[in-house]
MARGU-13758 format. One record per residue (C-alpha): y, z, x; residue in one letter. Coordinates in pm, whole numbers, plus 32768, in hexadecimal, padded with zeros to 4 digits. Each point is the difference from the previous one (the first is absolute). Example, Ala and Ser with C-alpha at 12.3 -4.5 7.8 and 13.67 -1.06 7.14 Angstrom:
2
PT;7E3E;830C;84CE;A
PT;8158;7FBE;8089;S
END
This chain:
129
PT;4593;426D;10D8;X
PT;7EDC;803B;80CC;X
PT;7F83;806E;8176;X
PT;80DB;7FAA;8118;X
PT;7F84;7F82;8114;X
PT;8032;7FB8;8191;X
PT;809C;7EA1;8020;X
PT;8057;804D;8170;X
PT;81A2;801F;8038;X
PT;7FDC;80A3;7E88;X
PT;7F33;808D;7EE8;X
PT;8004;7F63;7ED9;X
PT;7F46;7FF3;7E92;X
PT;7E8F;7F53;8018;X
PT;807A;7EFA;7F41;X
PT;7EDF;7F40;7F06;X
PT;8089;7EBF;8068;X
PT;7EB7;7F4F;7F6E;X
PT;805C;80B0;7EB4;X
PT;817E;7FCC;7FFE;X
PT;80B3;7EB9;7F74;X
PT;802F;7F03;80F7;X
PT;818A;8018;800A;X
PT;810D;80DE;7F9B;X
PT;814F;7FE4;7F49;X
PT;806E;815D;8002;X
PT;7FB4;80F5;80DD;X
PT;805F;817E;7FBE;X
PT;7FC7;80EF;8161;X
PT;7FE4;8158;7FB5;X
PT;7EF8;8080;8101;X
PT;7F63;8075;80BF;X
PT;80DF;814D;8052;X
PT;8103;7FBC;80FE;X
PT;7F56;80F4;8107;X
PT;7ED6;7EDD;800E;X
PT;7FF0;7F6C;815B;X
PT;80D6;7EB9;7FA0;X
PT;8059;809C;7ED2;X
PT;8022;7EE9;7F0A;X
PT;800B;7EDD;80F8;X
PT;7EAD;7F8C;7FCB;X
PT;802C;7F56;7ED1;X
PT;808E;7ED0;8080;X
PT;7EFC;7FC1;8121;X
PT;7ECF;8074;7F41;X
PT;808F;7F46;7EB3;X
PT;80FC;7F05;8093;X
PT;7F15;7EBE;7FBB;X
PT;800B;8040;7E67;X
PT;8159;8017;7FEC;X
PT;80A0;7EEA;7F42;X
PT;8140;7F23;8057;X
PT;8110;80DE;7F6D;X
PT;7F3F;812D;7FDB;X
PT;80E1;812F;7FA7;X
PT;7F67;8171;80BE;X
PT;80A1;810B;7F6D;X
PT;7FD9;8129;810C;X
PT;802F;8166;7F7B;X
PT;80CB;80F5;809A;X
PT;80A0;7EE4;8110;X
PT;8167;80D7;8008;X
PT;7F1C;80CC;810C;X
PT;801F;7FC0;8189;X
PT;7E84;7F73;8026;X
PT;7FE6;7F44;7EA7;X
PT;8135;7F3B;805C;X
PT;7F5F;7FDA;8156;X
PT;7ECD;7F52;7F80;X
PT;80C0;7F4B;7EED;X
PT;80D0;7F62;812D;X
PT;7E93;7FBA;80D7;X
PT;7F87;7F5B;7EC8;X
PT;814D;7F14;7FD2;X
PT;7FBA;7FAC;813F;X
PT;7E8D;7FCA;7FE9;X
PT;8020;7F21;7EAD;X
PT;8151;7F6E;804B;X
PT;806C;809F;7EE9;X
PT;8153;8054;7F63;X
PT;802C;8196;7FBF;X
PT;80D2;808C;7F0B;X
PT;8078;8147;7F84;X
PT;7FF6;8059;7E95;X
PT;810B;80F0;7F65;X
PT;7F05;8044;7EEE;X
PT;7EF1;80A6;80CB;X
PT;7F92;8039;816F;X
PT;7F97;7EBB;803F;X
PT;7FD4;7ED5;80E6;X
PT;7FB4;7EA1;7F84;X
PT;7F67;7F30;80DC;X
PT;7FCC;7E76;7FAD;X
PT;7F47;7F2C;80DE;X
PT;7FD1;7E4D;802E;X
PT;811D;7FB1;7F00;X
PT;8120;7F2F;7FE5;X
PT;8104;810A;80DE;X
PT;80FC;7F5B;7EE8;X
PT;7F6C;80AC;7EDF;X
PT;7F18;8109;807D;X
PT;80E8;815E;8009;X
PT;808E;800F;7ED1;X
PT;7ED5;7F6B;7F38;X
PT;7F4F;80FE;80AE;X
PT;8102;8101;7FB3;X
PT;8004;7F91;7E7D;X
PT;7EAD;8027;7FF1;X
PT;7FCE;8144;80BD;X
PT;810F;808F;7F2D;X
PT;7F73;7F8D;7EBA;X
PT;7EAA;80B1;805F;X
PT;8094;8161;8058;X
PT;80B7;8009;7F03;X
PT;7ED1;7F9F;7EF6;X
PT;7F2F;8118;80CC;X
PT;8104;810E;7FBC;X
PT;8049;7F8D;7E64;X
PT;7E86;8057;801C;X
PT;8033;814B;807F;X
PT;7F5B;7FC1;8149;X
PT;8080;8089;8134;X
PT;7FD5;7FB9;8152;X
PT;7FAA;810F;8109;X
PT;8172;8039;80AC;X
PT;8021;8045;7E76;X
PT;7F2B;80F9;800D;X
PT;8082;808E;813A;X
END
């Protein structure tokens, strides 16, 4: 992932934002370690501006106290929709779309890509856990 560094309320990955597409679809949050100063809040602010409308973030281990915390700063933050997955520890968070339509697309797709991940045998960290 890289070297985290001080953003000021948080530490967060020295993102190569000159090197990095100029938007996002899909988002997956796995980092840095909860015990980080922010823990994994920094990805909207630091990251916020290349998310597309109806992006999906897909934040590991968000059945824990401070992941669901920052999942709920970020709805807030995007004006975003957040939704818990049966099928993994998960948060989806969609942002600038049609309220209508936005969940359970998001869902669909969020669902879709776990599951594809785990036919693959990949597993996520609270996996591992």
């Amino acid at each position: 992932a890289g070297p985290l560094r001080d953003h000021g309320e948080f530490c967060w990955y020295d993102a190569p934002l000159g090197a990095m597409p100029r938007a996002f679809s899909l988002v997956v949050c796995d980092g840095p370690p909860s015990g980080t100063r922010g823990g994994r809040y920094g990805l909207v602010p630091v990251m916020g501006g290349r998310l597309e409308p109806g992006c999906v973030i897909l934040l590991d281990d968000a059945g824990r106290d401070g992941e669901l915390a920052i999942a709920r700063l970020w709805k807030d933050d995007l004006g975003a929709e957040l939704l818990h997955l049966a099928t993994a520890q998960a948060v989806v968070a969609g942002r600038d779309v049609d309220q209508a339509a936005q969940p359970a697309d998001a869902a669909a797709r969020a669902v879709k890509i776990l599951e594809s991940l785990r036919r693959n045998n990949h597993t996520t960290t609270a996996d591992n856990e």
